[in-house]
N, C-alpha and C positions, 0 to 999 in steps of 0.2 A: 504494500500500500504506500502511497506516496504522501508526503508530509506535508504536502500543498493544503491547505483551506479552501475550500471552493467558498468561493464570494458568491450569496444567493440572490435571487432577484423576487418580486414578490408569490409568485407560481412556485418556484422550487423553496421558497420556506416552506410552503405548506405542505409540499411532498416531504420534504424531509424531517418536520416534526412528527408525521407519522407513523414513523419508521418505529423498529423497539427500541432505541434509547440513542437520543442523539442530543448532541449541547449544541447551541446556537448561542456565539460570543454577538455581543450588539456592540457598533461602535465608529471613531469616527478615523480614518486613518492619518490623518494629520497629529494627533494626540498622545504624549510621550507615555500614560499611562494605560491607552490599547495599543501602541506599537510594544509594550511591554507584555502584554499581556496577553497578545499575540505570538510572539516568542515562546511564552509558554505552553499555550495553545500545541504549537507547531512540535515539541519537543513530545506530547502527552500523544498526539497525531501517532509518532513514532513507536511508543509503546503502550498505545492503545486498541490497537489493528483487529476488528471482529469484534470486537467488544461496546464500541460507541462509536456513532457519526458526529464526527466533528465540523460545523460548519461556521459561516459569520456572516452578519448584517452590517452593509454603511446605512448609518439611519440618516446621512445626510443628502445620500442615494437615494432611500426607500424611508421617507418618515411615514408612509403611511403603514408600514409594518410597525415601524417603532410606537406608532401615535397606536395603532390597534391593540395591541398588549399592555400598554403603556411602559414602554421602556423611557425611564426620568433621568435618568443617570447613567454616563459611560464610561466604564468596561460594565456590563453586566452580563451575569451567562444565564441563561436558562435552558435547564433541562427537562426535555418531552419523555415520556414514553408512550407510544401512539396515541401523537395527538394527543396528550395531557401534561400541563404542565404539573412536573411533580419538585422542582426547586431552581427559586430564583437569588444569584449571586450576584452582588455588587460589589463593585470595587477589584482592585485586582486578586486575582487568588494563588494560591500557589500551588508548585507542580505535587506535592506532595498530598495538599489538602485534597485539588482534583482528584489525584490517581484511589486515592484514598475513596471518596466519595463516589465512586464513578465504579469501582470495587464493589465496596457494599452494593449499590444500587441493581449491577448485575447478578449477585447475590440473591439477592430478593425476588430477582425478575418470575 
């Protein structure tokens, strides 16, 4: 799998929160703390492969995604599992807490 983020547009969000267990990072790419957080994104991308779809929103692209969910604040992650929001994370997070979280979660599934 490759450690690219697919940049979604408003059609492929909705595909891909459907999915069993995907994070959608919301954010704006000018921004030192989602270029941050991004990086981390892309590292978890690496050692998350089958386990969760990783994808991202520019809500300066697509505000009507961000304005439909209300996404208020950037970096935030929210994780689906079909089509359900089941946790929303602000601010930046780390590769540890992710991996950690994203563990359990599949866990559970």
């Amino acid at each position: 799998m490759s450690a690219a983020i697919r940049l979604l547009n408003t059609e492929e969000f909705t595909t891909v929160r459907c999915l069993d267990l995907s994070l959608i990072a919301f954010g704006i790419p000018w921004s030192s703390p989602c270029q941050n957080q991004h990086k981390i994104l892309v590292s978890l991308t690496k050692k998350s492969a089958g386990i969760v779809t990783i994808a991202r929103v520019d809500v300066e692209s697509h505000p009507e995604i961000a304005e439909k969910i209300n996404i208020q604040t950037v970096p935030t992650l929210v994780i689906y599992q079909k089509n359900r929001e089941i946790k929303r994370l602000v601010g930046i997070q780390s590769f540890t807490a992710l991996q950690a979280l994203l563990s359990d979660l599949q866990g559970n599934a």
